[in-house]
C-alpha positions as CSV (number, residue, x, y, z in Angstrom):
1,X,5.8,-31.9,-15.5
2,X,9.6,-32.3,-15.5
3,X,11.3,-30.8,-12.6
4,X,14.1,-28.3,-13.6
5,X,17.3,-28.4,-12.4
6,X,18.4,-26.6,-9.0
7,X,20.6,-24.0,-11.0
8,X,18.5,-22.9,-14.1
9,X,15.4,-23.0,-11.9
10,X,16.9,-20.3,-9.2
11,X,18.3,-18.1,-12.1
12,X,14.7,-18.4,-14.1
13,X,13.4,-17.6,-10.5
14,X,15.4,-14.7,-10.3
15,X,15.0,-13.2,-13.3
16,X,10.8,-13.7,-13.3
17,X,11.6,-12.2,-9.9
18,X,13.1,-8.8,-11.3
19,X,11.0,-8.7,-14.2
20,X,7.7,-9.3,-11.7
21,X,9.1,-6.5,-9.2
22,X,10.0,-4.0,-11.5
23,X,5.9,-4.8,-12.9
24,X,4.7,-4.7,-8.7
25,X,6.6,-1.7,-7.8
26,X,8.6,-3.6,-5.5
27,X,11.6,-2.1,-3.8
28,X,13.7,-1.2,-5.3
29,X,12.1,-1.1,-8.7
30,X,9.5,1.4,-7.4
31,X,10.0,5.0,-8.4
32,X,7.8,4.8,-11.0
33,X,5.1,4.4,-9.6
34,X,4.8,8.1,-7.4
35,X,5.5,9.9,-10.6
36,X,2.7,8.0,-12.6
37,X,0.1,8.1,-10.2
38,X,-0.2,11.8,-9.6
39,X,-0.2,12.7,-13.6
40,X,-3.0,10.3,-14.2
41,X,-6.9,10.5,-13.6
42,X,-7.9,9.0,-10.8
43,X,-10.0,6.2,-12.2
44,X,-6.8,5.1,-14.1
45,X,-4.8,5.4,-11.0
46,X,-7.4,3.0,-10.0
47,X,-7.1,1.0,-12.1
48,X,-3.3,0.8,-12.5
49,X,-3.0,0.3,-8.3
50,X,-6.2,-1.7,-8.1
51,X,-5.7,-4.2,-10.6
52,X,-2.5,-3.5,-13.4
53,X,0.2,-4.3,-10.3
54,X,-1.6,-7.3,-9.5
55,X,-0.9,-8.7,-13.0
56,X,2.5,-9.0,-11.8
57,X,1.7,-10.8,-8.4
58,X,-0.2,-13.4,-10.9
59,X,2.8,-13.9,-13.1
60,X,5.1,-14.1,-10.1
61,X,2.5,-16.8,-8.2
62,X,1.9,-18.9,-12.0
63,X,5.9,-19.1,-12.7
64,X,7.2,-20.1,-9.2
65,X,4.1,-21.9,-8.2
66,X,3.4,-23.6,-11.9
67,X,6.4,-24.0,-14.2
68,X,9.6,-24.4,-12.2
69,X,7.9,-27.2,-10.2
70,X,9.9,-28.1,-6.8
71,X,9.7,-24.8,-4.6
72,X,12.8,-24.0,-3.1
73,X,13.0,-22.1,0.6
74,X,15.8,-19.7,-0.2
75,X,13.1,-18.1,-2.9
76,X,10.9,-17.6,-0.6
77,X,13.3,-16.1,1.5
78,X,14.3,-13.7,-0.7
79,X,10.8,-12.6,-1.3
80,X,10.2,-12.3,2.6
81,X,13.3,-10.2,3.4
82,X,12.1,-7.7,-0.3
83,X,9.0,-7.3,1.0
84,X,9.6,-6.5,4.3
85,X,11.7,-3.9,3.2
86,X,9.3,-2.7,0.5
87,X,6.1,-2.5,3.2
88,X,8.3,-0.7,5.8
89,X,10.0,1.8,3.3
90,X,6.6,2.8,1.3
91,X,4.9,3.0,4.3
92,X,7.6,5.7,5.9
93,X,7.6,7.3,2.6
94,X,3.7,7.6,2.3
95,X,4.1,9.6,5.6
96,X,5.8,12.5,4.1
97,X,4.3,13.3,1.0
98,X,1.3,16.1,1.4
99,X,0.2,15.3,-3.0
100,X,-2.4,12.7,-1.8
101,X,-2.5,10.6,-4.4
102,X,1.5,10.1,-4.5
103,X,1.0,9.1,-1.0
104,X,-1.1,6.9,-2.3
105,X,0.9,5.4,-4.4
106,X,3.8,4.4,-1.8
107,X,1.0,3.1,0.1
108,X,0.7,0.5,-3.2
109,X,4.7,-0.2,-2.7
110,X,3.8,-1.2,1.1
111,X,1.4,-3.3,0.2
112,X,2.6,-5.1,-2.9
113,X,5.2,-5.7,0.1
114,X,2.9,-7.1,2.0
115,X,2.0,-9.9,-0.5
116,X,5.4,-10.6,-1.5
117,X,5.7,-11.6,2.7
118,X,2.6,-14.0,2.0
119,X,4.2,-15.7,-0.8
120,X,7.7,-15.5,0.8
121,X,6.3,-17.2,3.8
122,X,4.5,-19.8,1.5
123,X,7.5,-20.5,-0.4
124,X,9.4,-21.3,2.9
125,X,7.3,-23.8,4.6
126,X,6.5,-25.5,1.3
127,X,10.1,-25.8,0.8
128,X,10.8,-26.9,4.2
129,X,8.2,-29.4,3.8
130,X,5.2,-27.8,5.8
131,X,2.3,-28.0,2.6
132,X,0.2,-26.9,5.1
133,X,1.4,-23.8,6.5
134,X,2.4,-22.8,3.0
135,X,-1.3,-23.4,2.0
136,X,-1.8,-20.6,4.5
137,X,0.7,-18.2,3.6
138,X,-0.4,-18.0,-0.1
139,X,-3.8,-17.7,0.9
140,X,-2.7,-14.5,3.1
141,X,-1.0,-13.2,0.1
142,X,-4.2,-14.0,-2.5
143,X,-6.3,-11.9,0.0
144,X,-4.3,-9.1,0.7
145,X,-3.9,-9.1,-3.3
146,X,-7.8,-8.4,-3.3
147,X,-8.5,-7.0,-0.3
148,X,-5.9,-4.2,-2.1
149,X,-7.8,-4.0,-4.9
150,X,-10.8,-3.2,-3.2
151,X,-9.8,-0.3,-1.1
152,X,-6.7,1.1,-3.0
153,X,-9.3,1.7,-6.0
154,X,-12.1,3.2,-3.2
155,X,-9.1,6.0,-2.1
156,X,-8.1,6.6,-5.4
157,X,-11.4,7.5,-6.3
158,X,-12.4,9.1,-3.2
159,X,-9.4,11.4,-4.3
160,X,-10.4,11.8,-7.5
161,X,-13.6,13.0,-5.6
162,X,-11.9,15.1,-4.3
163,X,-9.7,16.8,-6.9
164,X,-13.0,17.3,-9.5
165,X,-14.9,19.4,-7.0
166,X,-11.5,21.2,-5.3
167,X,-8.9,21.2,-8.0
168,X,-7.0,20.6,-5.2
169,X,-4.6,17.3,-4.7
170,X,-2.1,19.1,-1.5
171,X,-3.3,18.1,1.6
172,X,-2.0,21.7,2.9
173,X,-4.4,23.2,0.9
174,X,-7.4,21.0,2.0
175,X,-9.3,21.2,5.3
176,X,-13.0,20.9,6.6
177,X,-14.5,18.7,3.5
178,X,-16.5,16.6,5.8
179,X,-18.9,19.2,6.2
180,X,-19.2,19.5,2.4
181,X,-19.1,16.2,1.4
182,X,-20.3,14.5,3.8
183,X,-20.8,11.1,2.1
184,X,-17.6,11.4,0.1
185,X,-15.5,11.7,4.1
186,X,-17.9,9.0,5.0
187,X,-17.2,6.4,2.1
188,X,-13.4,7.9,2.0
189,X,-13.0,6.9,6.4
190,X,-13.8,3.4,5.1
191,X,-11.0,3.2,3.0
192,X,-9.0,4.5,5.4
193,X,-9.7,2.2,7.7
194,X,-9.2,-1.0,5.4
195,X,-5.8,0.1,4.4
196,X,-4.8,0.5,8.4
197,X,-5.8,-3.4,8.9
198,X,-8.6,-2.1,11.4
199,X,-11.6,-4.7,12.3
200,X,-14.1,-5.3,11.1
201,X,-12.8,-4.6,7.7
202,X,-10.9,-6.8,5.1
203,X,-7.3,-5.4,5.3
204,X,-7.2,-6.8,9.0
205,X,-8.2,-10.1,7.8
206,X,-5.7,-10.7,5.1
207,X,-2.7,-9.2,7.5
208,X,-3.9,-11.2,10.3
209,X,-3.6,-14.5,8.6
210,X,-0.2,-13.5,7.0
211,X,0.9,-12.8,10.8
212,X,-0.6,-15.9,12.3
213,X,1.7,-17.9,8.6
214,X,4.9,-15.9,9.8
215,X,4.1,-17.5,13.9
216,X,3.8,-20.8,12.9
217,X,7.8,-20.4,12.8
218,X,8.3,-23.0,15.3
219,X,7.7,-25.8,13.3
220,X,11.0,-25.5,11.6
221,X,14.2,-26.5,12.0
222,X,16.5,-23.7,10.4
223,X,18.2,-21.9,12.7
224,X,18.4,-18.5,10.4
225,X,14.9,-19.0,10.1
226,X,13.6,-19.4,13.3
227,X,15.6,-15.7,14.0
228,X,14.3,-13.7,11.1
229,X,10.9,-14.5,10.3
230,X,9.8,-13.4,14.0
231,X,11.3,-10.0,13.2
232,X,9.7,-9.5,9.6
233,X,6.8,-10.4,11.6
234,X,7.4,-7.3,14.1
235,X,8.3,-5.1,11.0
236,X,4.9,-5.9,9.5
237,X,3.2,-4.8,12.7
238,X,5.3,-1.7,12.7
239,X,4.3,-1.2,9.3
240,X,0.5,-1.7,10.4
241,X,0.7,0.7,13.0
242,X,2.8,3.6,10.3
243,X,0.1,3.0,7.9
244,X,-2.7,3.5,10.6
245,X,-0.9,6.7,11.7
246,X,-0.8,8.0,8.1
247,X,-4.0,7.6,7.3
248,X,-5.4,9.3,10.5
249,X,-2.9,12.6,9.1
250,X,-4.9,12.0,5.6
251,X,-8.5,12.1,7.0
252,X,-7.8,14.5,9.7
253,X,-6.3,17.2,8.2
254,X,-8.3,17.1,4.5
255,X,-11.7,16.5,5.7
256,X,-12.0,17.7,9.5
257,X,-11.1,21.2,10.8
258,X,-11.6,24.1,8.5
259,X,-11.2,25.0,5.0
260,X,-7.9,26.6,3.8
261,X,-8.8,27.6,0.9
262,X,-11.4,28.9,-1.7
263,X,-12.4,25.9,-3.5
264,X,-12.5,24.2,-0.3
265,X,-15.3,26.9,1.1
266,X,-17.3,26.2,-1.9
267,X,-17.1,22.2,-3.0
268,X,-20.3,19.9,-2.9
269,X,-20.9,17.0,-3.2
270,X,-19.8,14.5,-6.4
271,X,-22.3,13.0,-8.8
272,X,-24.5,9.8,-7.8
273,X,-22.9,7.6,-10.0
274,X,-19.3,8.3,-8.5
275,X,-20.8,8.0,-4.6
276,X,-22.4,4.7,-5.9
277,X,-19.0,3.4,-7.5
278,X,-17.0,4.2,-3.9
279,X,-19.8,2.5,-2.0
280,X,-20.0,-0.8,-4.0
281,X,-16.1,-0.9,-3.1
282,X,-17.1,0.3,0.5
283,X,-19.2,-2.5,0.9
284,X,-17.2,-4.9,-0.3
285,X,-14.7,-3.9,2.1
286,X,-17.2,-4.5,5.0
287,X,-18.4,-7.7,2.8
288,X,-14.6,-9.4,2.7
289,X,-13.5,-8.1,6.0
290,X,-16.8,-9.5,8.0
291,X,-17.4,-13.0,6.0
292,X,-13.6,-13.8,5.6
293,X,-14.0,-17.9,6.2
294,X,-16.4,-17.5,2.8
295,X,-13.5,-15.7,0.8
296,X,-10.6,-18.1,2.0
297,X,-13.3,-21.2,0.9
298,X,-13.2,-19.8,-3.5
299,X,-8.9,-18.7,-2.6
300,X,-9.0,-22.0,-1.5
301,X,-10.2,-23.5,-4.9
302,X,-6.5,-21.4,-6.2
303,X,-4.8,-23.4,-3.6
304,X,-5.9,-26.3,-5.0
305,X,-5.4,-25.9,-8.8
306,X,-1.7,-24.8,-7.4
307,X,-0.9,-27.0,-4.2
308,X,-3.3,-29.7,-4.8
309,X,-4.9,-28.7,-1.1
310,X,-6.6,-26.4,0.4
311,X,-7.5,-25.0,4.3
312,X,-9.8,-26.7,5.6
313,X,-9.4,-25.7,9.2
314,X,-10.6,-22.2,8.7
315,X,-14.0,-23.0,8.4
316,X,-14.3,-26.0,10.5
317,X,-16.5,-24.3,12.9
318,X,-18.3,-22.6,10.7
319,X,-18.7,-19.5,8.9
320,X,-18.8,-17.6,12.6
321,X,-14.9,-18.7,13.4
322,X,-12.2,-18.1,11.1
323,X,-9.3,-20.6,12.4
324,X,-6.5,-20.8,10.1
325,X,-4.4,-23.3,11.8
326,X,-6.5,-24.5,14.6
327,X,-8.7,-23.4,17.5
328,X,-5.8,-23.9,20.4
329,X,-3.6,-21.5,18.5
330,X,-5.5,-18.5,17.2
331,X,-9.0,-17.5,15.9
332,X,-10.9,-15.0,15.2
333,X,-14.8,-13.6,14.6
334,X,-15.9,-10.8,12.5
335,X,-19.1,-10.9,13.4
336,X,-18.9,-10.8,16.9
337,X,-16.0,-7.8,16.6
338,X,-19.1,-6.1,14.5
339,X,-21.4,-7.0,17.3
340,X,-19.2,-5.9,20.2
341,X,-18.6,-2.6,18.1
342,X,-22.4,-1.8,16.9
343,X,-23.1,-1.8,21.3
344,X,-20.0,0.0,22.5
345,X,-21.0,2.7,19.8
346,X,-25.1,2.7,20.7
347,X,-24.1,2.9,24.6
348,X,-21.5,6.0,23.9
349,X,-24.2,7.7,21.8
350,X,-26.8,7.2,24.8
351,X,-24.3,8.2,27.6
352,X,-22.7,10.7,25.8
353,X,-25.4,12.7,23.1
354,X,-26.7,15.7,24.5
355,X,-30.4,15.1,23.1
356,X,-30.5,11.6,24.9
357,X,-29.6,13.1,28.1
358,X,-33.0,16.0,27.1
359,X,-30.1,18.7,26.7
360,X,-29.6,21.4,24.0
361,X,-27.1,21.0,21.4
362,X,-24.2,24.2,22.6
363,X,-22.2,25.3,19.4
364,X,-19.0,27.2,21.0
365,X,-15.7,28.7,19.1
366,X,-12.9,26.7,20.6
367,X,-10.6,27.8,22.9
368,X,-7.6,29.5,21.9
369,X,-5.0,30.3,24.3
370,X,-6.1,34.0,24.4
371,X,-5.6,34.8,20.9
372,X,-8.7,36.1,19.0
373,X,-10.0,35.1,16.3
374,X,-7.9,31.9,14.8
375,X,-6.7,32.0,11.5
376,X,-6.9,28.3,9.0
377,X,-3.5,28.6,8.8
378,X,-2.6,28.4,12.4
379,X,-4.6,24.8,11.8
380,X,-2.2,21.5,12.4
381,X,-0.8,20.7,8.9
382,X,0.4,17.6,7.5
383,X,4.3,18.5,7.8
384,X,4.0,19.1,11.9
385,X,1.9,15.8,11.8
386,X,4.8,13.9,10.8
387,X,7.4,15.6,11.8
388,X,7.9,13.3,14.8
389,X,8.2,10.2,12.3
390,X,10.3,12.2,10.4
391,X,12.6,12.9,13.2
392,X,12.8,9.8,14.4
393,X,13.6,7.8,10.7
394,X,15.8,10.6,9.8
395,X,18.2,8.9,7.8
396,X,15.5,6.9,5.5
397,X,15.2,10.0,3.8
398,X,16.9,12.2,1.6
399,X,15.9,15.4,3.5
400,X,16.7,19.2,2.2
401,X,15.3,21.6,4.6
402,X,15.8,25.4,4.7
403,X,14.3,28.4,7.1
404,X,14.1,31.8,5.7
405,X,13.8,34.7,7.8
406,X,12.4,38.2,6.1
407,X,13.0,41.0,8.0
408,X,11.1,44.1,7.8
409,X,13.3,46.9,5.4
410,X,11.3,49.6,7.7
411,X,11.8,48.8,11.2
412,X,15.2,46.2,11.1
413,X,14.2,44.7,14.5
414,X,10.5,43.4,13.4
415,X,10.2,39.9,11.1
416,X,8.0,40.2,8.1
417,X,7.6,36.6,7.3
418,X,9.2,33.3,7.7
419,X,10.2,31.2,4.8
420,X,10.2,27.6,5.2
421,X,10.8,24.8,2.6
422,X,10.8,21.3,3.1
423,X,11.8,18.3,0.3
424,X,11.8,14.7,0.9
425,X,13.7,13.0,-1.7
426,X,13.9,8.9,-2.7
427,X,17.2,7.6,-1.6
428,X,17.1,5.1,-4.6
429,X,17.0,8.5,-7.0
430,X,21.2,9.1,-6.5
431,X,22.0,5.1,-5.5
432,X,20.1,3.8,-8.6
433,X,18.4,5.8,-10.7
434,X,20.5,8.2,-11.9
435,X,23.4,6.2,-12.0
436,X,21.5,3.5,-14.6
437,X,20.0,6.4,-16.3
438,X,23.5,7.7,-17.3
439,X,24.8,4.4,-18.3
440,X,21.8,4.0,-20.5
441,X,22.2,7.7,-22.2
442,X,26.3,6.5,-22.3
443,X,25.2,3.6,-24.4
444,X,22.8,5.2,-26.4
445,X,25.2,7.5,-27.7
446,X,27.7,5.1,-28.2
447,X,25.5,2.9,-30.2
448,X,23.7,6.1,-32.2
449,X,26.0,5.7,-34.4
450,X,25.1,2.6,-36.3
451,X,22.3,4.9,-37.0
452,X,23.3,6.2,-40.6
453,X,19.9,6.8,-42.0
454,X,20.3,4.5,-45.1
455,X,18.1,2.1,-46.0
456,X,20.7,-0.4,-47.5
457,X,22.7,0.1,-44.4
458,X,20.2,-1.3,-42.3
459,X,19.3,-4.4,-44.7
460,X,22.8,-5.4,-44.4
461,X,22.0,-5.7,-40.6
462,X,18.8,-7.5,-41.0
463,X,20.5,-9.4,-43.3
464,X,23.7,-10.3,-41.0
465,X,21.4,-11.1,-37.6
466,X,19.3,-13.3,-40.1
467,X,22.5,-15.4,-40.9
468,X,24.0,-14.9,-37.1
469,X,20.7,-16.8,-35.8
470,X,20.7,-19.6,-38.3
471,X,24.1,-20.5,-37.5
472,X,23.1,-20.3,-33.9
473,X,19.9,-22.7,-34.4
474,X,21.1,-24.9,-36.7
């Protein structure tokens, strides 16, 4: 295959690289996706996260990787420094929004941003002539593109789970669902802890091995480099830890404490046939995270079709040891972090159960500061969750916040309720958006007028293009 030339090949990048993002969700081509995802079912939210955005990441990986030939660095810097930016902004955004499933839906933007950093780091030490190491970071970014698969699709039908037998999709409103679908909280905590990178499951393999890509920094020789990559790396694990803190406000306030609501009181369980399609993804969580040296083996076959090489060191001792660049520099074993976990939790269920110990079970109401009987809503919501994040990344957000106070009309001095309204807004809404949106309506009116509604009128136009483009390919 010919190489292109430097110039055309950058702009083609470019423009495959806006047409790819704006497909991904990538910031700042993302607000789409958090006003599509709550308006559709769940299995097509499902399907649209799970697999439609990674159509995109293909295209992306097929261009750069097949038809422009020579990889340059600077592309895969640019790729690094989006993504970044995309996995730390969804991420923050995912922890203010109570709808679940547009949560889930920024958590799609984090990690679509988390596979453009794979392929950014790929595209860097390919370009800087490490093969290698660039072998490494597109195999981070093929797994994550999976691994994402796998549990996005899991929550988003764990959520749609959760609508059909609540009619409910506002965390606020939610509460107490373990007791009432047990499996569904079961199946739905697996999920949760993919997506929060936690051993043994497969989101902690896939960001492991795109940290361990962004720490094999030393081997070059750019100064600019050397600097940033470390921090992107630091971002990502800031990201990790956001994500993980998010997900603990999703499970704990929708399926532990006590129902809010009516429809909470009264759901059940989902069919069979929906617990059976959220286990199979379960599983395969457990499968990818547990037996990663297997999965990095058939990416690797991708690797090869692409870089002509694979990674041979990750399974050179065995299927027990994943080592990605070598045994002196990091590895890592599922297994025995399943091992190690299966004992610590039999000994804390020994020490700890009262029925090993030959005690009764003692059911109690919990303590409550002297205040009688607690009401659901004096529960910890999801807004005082994150209102420490929220306080702290203040000016991510477009934030419109107002306190009402109702006083009573028969005794002036006593408060009859307290109004409070929060918004989060997309900063990319006022600074994008909306500007783009008014150009576009500008031009449609302008144009609107060619529009005379006469058929010869438009024949003349066919008819002058037609002419226009053979003069132009003659």
């Amino acid at each position: 295959m010919p190489i292109v030339p430097p110039f055309w090949a950058t702009t083609a990048f470019v423009l495959a690289f806006l047409g790819f993002g704006l497909k991904a969700g990538l910031i700042p081509f993302h607000a789409w996706l958090p006003e599509a995802h709550p308006v559709a079912p769940s299995h097509i939210s499902a399907l649209m996260s799970g697999l439609m955005l990674k159509i995109a990441v293909y295209g992306l990986i097929r261009f750069a990787y097949g038809l422009l030939g020579q990889i340059r660095w600077e592309w895969g810097f640019v790729l690094l420094l989006m993504g970044t930016v995309s996995a730390l902004w969804g991420v923050l955004y995912a922890l203010m929004q109570h709808d679940l499933k547009r949560l889930l839906a920024y958590h799609s933007v984090e990690n679509i941003g988390i596979i453009f950093m794979g392929l950014g780091l790929s595209m860097i030490f390919i370009g800087t002539g490490h093969p290698v190491l660039g072998v490494l970071g597109l195999i981070a970014a093929l797994y994550h593109t999976l691994n994402h698969a796998l549990f996005k699709s899991l929550l988003f039908l764990g959520s749609g789970a959760i609508l059909m037998r609540t009619h409910e999709g506002d965390l606020e409103h939610m509460g107490g669902l373990i007791r009432r679908m047990p499996q569904t909280a079961f199946l739905f905590l697996i999920g949760c802890l993919s997506i929060s990178a936690l051993p043994p499951f497969n989101g902690f393999v896939s960001e492991w091995l795109t940290f361990q890509s962004a720490l094999q920094v030393s081997v070059l020789s750019n100064a600019v480099l050397r600097a940033i990559i470390p921090v992107t790396a630091a971002l990502l694990a800031l990201t990790g830890a956001l994500a993980a803190t998010c997900f603990v406000k999703v499970y704990g306030v929708a399926f532990l404490g006590r129902a809010r609501t009516r429809h909470i009181r009264h759901a059940r369980e989902v069919h069979w046939s929906m617990r059976l399609a959220m286990g199979m993804l379960a599983f395969l969580c457990l499968l990818f995270g547990v037996l990663p040296t297997v999965t990095i083996r058939v990416l690797g076959s991708v690797t090869k079709l692409l870089l002509h090489r694979g990674l041979p060191s990750a399974s050179i001792h065995g299927w027990l040891w994943l080592t990605p660049v070598s045994a002196g520099v990091a590895s890592y074993s599922a297994p025995l972090v399943v091992s190690g976990l299966l004992v610590a939790l039999g000994i804390g269920y020994v020490l700890l159960h009262p029925r090993m110990r030959n005690g009764a079970i003692r059911r109690v109401s919990a303590w409550d500061c002297g205040f009688g009987a607690l009401s659901t809503r004096m529960q910890y919501t999801a807004t005082a969750f994150s209102m420490p994040i929220r306080r702290i990344f203040n000016p991510v957000w477009l934030v419109d916040e107002s306190t009402t106070v109702h006083m009573d009309p028969r005794e002036p001095l006593r408060v009859a309720s307290v109004e409070y309204q929060l918004h989060i807004g997309d900063r990319f809404w006022p600074l994008l958006y909306e500007p783009v949106s008014r150009w576009v309506l500008f031009a449609a009116r302008y144009v609107s007028r060619i529009q005379t509604g006469r058929v010869r009128t438009y024949l003349v136009y066919s008819f002058v293009t037609l002419l226009v483009l053979l003069w132009l390919i003659r």
